[in-house]
N, C-alpha and C positions, 0 to 999 in steps of 0.2 A: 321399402328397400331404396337406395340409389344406386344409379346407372353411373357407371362412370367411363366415359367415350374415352376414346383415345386416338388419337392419327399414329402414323407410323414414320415416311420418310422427315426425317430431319427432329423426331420426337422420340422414337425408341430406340434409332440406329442415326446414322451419321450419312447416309445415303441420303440424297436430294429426289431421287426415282429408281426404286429398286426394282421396277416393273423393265428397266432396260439391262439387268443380269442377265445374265444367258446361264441355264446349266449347260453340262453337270456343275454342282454347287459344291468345293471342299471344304467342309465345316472343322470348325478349331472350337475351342469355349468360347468364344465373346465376338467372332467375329466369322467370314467366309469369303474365301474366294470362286469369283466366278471363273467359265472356262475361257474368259481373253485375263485375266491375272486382277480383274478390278476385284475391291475389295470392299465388303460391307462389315461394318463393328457396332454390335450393340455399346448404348451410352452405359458407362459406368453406373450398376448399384439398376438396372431394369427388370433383372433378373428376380433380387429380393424383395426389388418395389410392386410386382408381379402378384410372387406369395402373397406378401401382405396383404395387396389390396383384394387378391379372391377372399379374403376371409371378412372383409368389409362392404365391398360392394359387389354387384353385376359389372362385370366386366367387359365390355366388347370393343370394337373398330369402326373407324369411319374414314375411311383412307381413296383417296383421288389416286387409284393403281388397279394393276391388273390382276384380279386374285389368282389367275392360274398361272401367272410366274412367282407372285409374294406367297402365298399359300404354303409352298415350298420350302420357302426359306423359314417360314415360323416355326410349321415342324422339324424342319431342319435343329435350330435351335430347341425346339421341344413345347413351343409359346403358343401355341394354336391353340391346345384346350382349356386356358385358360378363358377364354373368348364365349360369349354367347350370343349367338345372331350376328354374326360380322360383316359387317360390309364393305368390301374392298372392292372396288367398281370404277369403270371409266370415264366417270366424271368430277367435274369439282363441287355436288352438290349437297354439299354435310349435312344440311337440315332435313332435307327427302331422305336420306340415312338415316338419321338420327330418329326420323316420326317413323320410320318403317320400323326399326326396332323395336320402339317404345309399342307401335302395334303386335308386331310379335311376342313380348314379352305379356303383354294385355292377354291374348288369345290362350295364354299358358297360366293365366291367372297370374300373373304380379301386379304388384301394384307399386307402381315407381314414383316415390315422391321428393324428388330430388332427381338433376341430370347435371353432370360438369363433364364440359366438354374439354379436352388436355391438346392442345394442337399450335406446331412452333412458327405457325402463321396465323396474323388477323384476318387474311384474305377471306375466309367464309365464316367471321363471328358474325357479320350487321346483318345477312342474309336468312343465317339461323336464327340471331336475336328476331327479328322479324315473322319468322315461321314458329318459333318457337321459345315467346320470352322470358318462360321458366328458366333457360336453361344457364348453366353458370360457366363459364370461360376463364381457362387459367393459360395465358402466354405462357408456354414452355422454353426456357432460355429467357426470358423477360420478370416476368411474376416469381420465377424458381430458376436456380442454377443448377440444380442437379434434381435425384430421384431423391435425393436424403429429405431433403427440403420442401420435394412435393409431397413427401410424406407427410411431414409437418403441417406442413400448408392444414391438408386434410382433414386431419386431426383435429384441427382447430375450427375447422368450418361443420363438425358434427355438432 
């Protein structure tokens, strides 16, 4: 199987720190308002890039946030159980995420041969290359302009 990681602010949604919304959260399709009127909006096409990718990979999170205010909002939007082993946590250390998972997923018998990590900053690729130099990095906004294209990407790299 492969793992395929993913961050969250500024990679699924357009929010820089969705950890500082406040509910109650008013949900529309593609986006939400918090209760001072700030707004978060899924990126175009994350929705279907979603589908698709449960049916190819493991799916989970590795996000520098608070899960007990992001939590919220994923089921909000309905994206939570797409996720297996998610780690949404208060710090910036994606590689201790990324090996906790890959432990979890061990303990449940998969066997993960392949990990691409999806995240719209290089700030924790050299740290995880480091801890973890299987893993494959794809600059989101950089590598890909959109989901259509990370799609492709993908596609290509099977």
């Amino acid at each position: 199987m492969k793992l395929l990681v993913l961050d969250l602010d500024g990679t699924l949604w357009d929010h820089e720190d969705a950890s500082r919304l406040v509910p109650p959260f008013e949900f529309h399709s593609d986006y939400l308002v918090d209760a001072y009127g700030d707004e978060l909006h899924l990126f175009p096409g994350v929705r279907e890039f979603l589908e698709w990718a449960s049916w190819r990979f493991i799916l989970t999170i590795a996000s520098w946030n608070v899960e007990e205010r992001v939590r919220p909002i994923l089921e909000g939007f309905g994206l939570w159980d797409y996720f297996l082993f998610p780690k949404i946590e208060g710090h910036p250390n994606k590689a201790d995420m990324i090996r906790r998972t890959l432990e979890e997923l061990a303990s449940i018998g998969y066997t993960v041969e392949d990990v691409i990590y999806v995240d719209d900053r290089e700030l924790h690729v050299d740290e995880t290359k480091m801890t973890l130099p299987e893993v494959d990095f794809i600059h989101m906004w950089v590598d890909v302009n959109s989901f259509e294209e990370l799609r492709q990407l993908l596609e290509k790299m099977r």
